[in-house]
C-alpha positions, -999 to 999 in steps of 0.1 A, spaced: 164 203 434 182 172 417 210 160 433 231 161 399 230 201 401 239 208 437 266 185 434 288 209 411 285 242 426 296 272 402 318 300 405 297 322 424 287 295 449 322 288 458 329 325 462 302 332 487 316 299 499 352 316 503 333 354 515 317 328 545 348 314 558 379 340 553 358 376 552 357 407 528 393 416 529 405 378 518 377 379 494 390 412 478 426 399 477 413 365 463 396 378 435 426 405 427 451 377 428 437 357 405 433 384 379 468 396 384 482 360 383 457 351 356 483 374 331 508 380 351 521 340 358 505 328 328 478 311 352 449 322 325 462 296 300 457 264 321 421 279 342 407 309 320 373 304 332 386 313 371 406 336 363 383 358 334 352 372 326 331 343 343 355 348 380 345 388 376 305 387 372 303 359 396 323 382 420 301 408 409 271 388 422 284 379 454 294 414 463 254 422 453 240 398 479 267 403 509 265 437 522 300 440 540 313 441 504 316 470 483 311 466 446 333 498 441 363 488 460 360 455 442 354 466 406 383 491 413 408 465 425 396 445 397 411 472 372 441 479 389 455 437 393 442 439 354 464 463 347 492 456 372 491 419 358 493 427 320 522 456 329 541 426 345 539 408 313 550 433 292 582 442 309 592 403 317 588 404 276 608 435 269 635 425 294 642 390 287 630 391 250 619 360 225 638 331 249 612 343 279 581 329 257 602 305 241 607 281 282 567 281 284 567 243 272 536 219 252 530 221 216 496 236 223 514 269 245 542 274 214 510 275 186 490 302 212 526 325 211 529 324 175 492 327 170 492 360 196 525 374 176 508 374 143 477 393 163 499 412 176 515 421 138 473 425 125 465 449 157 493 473 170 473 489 200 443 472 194 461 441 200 464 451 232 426 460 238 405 435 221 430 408 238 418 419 270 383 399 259 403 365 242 411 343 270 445 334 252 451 368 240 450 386 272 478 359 290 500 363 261 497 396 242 512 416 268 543 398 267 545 395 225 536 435 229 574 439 250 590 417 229 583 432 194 595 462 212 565 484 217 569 515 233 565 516 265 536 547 270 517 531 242 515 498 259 505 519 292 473 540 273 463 506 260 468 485 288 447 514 312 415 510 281 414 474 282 419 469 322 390 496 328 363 486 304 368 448 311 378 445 346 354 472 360 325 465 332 321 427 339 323 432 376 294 458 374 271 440 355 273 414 374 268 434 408 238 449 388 223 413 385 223 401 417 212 436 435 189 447 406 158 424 398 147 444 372 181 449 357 188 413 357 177 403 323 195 434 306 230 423 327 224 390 314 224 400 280 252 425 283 274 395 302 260 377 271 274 401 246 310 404 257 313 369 258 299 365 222 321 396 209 352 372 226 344 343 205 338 367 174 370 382 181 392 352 189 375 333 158 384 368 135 422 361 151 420 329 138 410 332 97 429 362 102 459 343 110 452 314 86 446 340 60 484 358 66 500 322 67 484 309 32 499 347 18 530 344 36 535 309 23 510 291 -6 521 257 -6 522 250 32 490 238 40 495 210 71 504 242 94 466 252 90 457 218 102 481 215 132 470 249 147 438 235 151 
């Protein structure tokens, strides 16, 4: 094997890396903590790829090929720092309000808020669900989702949909591709799928948002361009 491909290991071989040296309860515990932080601390903005869909069917993979791991107690754990993380977001947003998004600094952060509050405005519920898939949309949405005052059982159903299918989903498949040979090719493609329905979804977001600016106001066009 070139020496150009073993000298940037991926996700999954720095996992079994981190199962090697600390053991299945740290592994659990790391992989939960970076979910929950991933929404919770606003982590997911500045390292979406460790802390998303590629962390959870890499995890998925090394839980297949270690058998001192158990794919349920991950994929459960999974869900519940999903949900714990985006519930954390949502009351920090209802308690403290607009000045709580407002201290998260950088030109780029402020365009992702307003960007997640008009999605927020196009969505309702959905908001909350589909976000779950955006890497931007699931740090910020839960947030927005206390701050425009959502109620709070509402948030909860929503929240409890999106951390499920997501968190346990992409975990699963990617236990079924390292443990299933046969299945391999079909987890692939489902992996393959959910990441493609992100991008379609964050791109929708996007016109979507452009779309409501140009109504909301005709002549400003140089807003389109800085969002970019």
């Amino acid at each position: 094997m070139p020496a150009s491909v073993t000298a940037s290991p991926t996700i999954g071989d720095q996992l079994a890396d981190l199962l090697t040296q600390v053991g299945p309860i740290a592994f659990y515990l790391a992989v939960w903590g970076l979910v929950f932080v991933g929404t919770a601390l606003f982590v997911g903005v500045f390292i979406p790829f460790i802390t998303g869909d590629s962390l959870l069917f890499a995890a998925g993979i090394a839980t297949a090929t270690n058998d001192r791991l158990s794919i349920w107690v991950l994929a459960i754990g999974v869900g519940v720092a999903a949900f714990a993380g985006d519930q954390v977001g949502f009351v920090l947003g209802r308690h403290f309000g607009r000045p709580y998004l407002s201290r998260r600094r950088g030109r780029w952060m402020q365009a992702g808020i307003a960007r997640t509050e008009r999605f927020y405005e196009l969505f309702g519920w959905w908001s909350v669900v589909v976000a779950r898939y955006i890497p931007w949309g699931r740090v910020f949405v839960p947030p927005v989702a206390g701050i425009a005052g959502m109620a709070y059982w509402r948030f909860l159903t929503a929240n409890l949909v999106s951390a499920v299918s997501w968190g346990v989903l992409i975990t699963v498949v990617g236990y079924a591709a390292g443990s299933q040979p046969q299945l391999r090719p079909i987890a692939y493609v489902v992996a393959g799928l959910v990441i493609l329905a992100s991008i379609i979804a964050g791109i929708r977001a996007l016109v979507m948002d452009r779309s409501a600016r140009r109504e909301a106001d005709p002549g400003d066009h140089t807003a389109d361009t800085a969002s970019i």
